[in-house]
Biopython code that builds the backbone (N, CA, C, O; Angstrom):
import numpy as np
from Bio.PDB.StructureBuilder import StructureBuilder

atoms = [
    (1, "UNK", "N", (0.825, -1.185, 0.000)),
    (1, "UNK", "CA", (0.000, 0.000, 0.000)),
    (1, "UNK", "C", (0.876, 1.258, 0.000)),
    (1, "UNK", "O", (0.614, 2.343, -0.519)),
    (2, "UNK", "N", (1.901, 0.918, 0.644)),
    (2, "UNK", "CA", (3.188, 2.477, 0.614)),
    (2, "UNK", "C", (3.472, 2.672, -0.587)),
    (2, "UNK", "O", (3.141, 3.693, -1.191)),
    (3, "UNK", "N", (4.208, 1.593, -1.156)),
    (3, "UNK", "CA", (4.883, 1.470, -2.212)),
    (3, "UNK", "C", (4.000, 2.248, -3.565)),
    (3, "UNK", "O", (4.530, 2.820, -4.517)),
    (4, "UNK", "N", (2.237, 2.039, -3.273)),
    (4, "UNK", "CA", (1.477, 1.945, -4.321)),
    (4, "UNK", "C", (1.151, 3.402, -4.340)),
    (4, "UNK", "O", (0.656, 3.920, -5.340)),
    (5, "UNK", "N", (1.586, 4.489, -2.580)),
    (5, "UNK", "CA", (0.772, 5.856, -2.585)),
    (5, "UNK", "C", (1.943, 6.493, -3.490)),
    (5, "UNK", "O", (1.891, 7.054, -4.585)),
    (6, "UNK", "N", (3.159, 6.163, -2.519)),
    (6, "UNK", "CA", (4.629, 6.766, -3.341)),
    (6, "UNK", "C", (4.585, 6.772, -4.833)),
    (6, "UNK", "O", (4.850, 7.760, -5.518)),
    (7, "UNK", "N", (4.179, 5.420, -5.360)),
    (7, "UNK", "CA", (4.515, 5.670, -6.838)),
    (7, "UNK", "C", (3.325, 6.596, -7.566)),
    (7, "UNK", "O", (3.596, 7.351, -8.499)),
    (8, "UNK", "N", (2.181, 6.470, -7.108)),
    (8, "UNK", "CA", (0.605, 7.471, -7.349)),
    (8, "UNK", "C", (1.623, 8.948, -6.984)),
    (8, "UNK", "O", (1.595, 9.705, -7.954)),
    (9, "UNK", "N", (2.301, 9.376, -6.070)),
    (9, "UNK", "CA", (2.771, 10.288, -5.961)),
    (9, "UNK", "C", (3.566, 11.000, -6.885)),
    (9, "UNK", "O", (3.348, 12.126, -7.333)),
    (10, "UNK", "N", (4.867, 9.954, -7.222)),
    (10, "UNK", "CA", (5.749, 10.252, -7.749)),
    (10, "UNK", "C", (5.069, 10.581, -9.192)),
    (10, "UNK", "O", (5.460, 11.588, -9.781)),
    (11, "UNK", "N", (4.136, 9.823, -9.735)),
    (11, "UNK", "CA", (3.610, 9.618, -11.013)),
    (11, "UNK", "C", (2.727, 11.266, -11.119)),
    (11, "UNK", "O", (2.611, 11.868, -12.187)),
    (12, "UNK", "N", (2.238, 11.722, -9.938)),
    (12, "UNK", "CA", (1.782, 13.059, -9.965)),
    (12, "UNK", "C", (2.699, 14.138, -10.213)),
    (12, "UNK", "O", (2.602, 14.801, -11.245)),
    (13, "UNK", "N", (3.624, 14.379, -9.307)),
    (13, "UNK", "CA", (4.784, 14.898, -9.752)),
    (13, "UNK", "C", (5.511, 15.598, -11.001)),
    (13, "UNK", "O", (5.819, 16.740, -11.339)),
    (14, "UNK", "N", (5.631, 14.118, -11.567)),
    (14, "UNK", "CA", (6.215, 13.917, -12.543)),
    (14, "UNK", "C", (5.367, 14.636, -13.973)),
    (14, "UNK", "O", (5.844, 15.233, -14.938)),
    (15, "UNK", "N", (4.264, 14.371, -13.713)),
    (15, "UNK", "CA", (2.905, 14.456, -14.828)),
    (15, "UNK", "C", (2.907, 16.634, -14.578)),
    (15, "UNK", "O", (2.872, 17.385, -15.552)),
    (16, "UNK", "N", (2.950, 17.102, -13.225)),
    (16, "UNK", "CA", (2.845, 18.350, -13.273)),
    (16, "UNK", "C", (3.769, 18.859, -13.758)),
    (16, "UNK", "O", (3.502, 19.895, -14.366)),
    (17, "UNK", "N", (5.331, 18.396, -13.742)),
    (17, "UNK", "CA", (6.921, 18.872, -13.897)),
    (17, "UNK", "C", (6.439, 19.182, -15.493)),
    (17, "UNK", "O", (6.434, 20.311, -15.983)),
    (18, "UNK", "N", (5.906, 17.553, -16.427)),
    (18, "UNK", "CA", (6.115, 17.931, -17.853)),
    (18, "UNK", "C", (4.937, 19.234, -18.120)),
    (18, "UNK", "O", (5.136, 20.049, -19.021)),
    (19, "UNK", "N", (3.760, 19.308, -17.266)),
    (19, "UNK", "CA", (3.108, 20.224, -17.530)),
    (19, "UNK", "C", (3.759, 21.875, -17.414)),
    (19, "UNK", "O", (3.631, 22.686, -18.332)),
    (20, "UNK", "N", (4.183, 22.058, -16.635)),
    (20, "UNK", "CA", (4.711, 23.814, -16.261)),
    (20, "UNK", "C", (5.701, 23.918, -17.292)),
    (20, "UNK", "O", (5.755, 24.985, -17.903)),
    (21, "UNK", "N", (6.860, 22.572, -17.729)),
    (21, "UNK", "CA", (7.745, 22.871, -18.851)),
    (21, "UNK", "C", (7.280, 23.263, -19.746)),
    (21, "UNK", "O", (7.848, 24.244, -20.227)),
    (22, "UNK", "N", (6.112, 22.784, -20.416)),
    (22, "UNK", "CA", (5.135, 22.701, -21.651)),
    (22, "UNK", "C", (5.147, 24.254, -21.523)),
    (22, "UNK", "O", (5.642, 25.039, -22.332)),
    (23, "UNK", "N", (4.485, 24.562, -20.310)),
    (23, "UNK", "CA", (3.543, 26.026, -20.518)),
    (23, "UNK", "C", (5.145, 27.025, -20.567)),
    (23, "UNK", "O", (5.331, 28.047, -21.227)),
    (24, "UNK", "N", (6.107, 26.342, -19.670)),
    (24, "UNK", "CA", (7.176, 27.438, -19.886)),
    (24, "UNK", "C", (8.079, 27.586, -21.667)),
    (24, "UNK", "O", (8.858, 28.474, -22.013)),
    (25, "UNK", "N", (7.671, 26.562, -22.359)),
    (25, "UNK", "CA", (8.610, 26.707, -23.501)),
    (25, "UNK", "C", (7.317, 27.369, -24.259)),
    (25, "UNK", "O", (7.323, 27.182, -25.476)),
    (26, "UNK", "N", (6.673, 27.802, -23.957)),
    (26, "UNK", "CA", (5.512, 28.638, -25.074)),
    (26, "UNK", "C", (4.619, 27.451, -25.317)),
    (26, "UNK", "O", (4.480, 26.442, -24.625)),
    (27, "UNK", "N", (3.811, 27.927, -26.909)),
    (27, "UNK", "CA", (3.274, 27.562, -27.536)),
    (27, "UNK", "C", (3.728, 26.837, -28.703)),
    (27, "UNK", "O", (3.136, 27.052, -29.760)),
    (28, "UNK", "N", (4.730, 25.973, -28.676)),
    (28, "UNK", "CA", (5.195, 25.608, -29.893)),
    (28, "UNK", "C", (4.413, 24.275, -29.789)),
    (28, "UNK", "O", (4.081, 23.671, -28.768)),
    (29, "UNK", "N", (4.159, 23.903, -31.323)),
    (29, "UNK", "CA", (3.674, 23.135, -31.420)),
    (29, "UNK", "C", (1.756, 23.571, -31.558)),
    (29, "UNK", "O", (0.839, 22.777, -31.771)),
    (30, "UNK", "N", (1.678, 24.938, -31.365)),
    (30, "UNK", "CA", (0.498, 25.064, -31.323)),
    (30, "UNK", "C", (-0.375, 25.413, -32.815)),
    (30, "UNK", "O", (-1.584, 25.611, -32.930)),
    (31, "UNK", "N", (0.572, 25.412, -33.774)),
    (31, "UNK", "CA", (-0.125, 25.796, -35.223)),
    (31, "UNK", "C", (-0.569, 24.514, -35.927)),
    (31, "UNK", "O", (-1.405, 24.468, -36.830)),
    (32, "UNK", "N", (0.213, 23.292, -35.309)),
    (32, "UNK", "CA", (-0.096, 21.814, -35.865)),
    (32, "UNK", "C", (-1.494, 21.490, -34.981)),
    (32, "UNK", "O", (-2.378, 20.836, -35.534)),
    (33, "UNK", "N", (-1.627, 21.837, -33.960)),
    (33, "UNK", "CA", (-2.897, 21.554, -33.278)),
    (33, "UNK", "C", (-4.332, 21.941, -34.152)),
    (33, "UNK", "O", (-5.396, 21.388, -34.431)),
    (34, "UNK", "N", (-3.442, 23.658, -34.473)),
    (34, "UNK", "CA", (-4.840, 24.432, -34.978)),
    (34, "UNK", "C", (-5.272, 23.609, -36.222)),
    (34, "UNK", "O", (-6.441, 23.283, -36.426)),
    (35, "UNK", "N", (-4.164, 23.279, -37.089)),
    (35, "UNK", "CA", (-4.789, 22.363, -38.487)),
    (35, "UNK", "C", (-5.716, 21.437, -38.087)),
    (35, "UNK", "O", (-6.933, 21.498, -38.262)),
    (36, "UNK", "N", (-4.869, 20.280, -37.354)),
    (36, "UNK", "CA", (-5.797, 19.114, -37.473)),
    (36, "UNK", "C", (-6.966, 19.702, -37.168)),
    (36, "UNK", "O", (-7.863, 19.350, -37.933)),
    (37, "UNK", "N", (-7.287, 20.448, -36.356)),
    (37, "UNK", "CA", (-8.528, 20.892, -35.629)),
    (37, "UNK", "C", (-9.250, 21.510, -37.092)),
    (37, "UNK", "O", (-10.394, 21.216, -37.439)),
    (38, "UNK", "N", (-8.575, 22.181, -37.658)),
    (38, "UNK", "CA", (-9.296, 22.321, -39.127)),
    (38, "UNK", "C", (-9.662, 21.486, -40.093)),
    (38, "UNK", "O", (-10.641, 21.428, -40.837)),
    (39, "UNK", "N", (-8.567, 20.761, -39.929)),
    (39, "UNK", "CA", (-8.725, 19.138, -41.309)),
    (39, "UNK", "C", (-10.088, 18.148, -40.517)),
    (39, "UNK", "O", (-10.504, 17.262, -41.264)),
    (40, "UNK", "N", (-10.577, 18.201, -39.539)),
    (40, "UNK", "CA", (-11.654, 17.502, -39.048)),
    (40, "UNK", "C", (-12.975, 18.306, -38.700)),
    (40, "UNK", "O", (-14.090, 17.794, -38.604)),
    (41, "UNK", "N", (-12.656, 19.721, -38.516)),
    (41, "UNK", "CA", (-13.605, 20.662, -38.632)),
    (41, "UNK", "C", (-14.350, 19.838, -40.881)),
    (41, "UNK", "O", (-15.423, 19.340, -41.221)),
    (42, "UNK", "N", (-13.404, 20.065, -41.471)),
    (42, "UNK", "CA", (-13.251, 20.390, -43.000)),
    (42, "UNK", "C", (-14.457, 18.781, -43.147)),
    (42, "UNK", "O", (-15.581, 18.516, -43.573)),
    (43, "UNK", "N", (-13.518, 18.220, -42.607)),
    (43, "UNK", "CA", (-13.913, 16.409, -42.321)),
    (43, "UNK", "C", (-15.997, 16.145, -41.975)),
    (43, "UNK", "O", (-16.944, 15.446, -42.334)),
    (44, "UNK", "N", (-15.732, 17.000, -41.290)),
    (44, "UNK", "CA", (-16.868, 16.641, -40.352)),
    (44, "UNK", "C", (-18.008, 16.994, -41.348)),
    (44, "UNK", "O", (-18.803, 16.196, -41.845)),
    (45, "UNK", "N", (-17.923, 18.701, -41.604)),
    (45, "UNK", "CA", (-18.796, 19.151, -42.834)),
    (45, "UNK", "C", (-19.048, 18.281, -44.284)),
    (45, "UNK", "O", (-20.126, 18.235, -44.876)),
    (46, "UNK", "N", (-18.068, 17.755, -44.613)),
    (46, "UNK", "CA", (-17.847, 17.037, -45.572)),
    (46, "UNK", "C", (-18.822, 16.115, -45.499)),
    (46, "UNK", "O", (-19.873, 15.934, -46.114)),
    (47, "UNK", "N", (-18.104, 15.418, -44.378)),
    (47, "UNK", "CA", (-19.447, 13.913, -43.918)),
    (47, "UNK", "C", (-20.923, 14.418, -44.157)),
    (47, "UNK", "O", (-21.598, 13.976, -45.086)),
    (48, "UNK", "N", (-21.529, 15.653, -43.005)),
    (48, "UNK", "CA", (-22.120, 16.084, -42.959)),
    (48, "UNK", "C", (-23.284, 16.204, -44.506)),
    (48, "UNK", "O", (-24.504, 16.051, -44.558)),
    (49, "UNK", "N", (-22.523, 16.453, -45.352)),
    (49, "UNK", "CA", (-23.170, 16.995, -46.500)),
    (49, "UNK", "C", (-23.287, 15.623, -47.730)),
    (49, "UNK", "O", (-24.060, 15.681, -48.687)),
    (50, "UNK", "N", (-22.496, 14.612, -47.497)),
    (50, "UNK", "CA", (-22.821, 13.123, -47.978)),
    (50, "UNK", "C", (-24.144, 13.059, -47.546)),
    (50, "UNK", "O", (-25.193, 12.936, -48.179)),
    (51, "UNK", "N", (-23.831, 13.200, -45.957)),
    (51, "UNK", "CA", (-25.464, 12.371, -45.181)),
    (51, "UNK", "C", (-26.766, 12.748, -45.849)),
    (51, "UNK", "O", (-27.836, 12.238, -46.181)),
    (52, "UNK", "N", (-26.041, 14.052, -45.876)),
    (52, "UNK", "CA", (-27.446, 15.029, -46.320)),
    (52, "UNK", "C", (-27.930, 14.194, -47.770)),
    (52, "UNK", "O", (-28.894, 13.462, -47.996)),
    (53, "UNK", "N", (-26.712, 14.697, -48.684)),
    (53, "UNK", "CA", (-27.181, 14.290, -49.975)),
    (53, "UNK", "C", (-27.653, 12.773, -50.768)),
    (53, "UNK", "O", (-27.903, 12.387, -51.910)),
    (54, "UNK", "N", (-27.590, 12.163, -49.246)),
    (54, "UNK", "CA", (-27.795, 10.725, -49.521)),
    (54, "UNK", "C", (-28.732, 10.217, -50.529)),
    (54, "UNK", "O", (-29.828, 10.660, -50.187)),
    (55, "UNK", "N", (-28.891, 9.412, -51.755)),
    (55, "UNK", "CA", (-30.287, 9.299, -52.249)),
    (55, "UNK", "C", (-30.305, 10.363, -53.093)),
    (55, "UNK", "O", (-31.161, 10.160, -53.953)),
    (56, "UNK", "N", (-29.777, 11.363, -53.237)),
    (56, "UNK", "CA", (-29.900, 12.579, -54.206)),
    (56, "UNK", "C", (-28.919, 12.441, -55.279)),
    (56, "UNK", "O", (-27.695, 12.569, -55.260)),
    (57, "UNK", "N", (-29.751, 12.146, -56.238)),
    (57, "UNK", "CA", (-28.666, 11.759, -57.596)),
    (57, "UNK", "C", (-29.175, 12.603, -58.509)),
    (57, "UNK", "O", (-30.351, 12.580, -58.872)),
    (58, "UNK", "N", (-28.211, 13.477, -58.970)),
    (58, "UNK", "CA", (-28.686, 14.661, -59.855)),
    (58, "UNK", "C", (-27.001, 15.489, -60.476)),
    (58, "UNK", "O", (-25.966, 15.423, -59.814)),
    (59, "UNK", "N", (-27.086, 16.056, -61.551)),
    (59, "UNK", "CA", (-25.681, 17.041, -61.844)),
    (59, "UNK", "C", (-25.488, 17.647, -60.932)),
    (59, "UNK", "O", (-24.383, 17.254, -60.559)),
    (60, "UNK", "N", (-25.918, 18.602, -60.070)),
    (60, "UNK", "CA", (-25.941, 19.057, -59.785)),
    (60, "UNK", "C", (-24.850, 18.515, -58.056)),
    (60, "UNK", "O", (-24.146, 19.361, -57.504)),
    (61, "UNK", "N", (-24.912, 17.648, -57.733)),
    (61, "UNK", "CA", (-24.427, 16.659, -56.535)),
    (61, "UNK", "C", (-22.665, 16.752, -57.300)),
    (61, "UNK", "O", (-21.594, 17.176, -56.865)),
    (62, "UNK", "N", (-23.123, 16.070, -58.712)),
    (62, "UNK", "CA", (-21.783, 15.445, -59.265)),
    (62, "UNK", "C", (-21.203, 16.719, -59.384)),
    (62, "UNK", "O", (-20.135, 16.560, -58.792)),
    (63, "UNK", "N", (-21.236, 18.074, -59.841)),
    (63, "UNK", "CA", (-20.723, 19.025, -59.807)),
    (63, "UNK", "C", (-20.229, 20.106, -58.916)),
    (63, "UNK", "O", (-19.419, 20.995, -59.180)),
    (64, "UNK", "N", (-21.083, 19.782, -57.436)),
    (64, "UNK", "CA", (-20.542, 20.339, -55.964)),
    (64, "UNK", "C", (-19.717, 19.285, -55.802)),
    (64, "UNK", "O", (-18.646, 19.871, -55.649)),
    (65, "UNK", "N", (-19.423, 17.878, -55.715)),
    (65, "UNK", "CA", (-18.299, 17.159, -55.452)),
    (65, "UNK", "C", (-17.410, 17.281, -56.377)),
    (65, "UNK", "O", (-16.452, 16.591, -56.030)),
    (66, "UNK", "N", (-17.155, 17.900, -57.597)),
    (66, "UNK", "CA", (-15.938, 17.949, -58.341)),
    (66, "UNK", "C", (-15.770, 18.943, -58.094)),
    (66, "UNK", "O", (-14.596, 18.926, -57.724)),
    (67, "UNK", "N", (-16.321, 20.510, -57.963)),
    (67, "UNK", "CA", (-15.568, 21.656, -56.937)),
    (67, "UNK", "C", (-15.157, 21.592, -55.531)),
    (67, "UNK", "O", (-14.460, 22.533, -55.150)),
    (68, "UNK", "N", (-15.510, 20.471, -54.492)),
    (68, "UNK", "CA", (-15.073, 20.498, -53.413)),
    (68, "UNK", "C", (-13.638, 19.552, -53.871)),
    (68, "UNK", "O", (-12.680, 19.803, -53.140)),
    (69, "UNK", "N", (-13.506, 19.057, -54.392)),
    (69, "UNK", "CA", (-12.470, 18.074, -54.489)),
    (69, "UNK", "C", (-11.103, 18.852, -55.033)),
    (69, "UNK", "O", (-9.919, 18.676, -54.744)),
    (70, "UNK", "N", (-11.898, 19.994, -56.144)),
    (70, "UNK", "CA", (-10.340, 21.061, -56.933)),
    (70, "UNK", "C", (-10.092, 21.923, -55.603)),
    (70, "UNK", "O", (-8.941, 22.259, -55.323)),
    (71, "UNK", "N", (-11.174, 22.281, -54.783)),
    (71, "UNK", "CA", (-10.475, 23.186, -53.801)),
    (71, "UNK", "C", (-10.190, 22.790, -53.042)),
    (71, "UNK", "O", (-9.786, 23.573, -52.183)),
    (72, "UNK", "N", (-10.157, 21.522, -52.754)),
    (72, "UNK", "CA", (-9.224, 20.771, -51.900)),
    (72, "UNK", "C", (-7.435, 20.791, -52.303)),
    (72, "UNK", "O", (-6.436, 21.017, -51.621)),
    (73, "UNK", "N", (-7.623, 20.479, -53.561)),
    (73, "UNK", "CA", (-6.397, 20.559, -54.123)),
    (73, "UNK", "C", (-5.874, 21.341, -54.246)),
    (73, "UNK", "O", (-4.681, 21.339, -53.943)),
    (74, "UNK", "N", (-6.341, 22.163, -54.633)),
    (74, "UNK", "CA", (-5.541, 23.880, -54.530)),
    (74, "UNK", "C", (-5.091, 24.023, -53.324)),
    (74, "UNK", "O", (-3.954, 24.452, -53.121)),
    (75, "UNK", "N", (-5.919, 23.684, -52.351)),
    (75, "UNK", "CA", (-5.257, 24.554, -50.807)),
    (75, "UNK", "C", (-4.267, 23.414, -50.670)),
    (75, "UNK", "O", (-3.202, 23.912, -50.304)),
    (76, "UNK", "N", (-4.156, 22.114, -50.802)),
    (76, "UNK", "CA", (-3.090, 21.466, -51.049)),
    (76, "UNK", "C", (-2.178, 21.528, -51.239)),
    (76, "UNK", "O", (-1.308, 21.484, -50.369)),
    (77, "UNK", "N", (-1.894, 21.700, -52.863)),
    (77, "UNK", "CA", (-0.807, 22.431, -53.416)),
    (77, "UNK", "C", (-0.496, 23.913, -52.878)),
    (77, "UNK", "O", (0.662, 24.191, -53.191)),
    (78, "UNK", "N", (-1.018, 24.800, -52.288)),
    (78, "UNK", "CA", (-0.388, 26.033, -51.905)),
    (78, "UNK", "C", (0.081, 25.383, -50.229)),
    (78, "UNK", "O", (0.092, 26.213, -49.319)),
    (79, "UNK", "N", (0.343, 24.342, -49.993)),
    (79, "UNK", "CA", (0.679, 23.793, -48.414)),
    (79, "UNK", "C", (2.793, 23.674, -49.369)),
    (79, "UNK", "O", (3.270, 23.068, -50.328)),
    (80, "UNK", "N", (3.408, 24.805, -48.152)),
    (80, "UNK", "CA", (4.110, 24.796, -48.138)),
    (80, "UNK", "C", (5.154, 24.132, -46.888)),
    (80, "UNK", "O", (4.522, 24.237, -45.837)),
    (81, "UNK", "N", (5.855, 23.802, -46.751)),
    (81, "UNK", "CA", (6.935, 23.674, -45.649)),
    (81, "UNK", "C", (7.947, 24.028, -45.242)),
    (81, "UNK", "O", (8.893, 24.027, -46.029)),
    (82, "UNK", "N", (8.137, 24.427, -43.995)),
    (82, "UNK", "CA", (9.308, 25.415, -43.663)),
    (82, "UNK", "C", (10.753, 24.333, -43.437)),
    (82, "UNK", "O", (11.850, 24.818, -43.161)),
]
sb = StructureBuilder()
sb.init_structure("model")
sb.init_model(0)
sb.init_chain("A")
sb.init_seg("    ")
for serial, (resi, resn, name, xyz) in enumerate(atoms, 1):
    if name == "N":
        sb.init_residue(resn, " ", resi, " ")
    sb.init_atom(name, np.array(xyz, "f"), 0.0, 1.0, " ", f" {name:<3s}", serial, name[0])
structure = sb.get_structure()
């Protein structure tokens, strides 16, 4: 039971130490957060608008999915790396 508070302890510790480092080296790492959070924002709508269009077969379907797909690509291709 000692052995089990100490290590619950130590394991607290340890878990706050990497936390205050985190907050002391800034925000790095925080522009990769914001994407994904966009690429599943992007994701979600996407789904969203399948569901919708489920059963709806018309040009009009086939021609909003071949413009969502070029402006996908475009913002693609303008994805640069530092």
């Amino acid at each position: 039971m000692f052995y089990a508070l100490i290590g619950y302890v130590h394991a607290a510790v340890a878990q706050r130490t990497r936390a205050i480092r985190a907050l002391a080296e800034g925000e790095r790492g925080q522009g990769t957060v914001e994407y994904v959070g966009l690429i599943l924002l992007v994701s979600l709508l996407m789904v969203g608008m399948v569901a919708a269009m489920k059963g709806f077969n018309g040009k009009q379907g086939t021609e909003l999915a071949g413009v969502i797909v070029d402006k996908i690509k475009e913002a693609v291709d303008k994805v640069t790396f530092k």
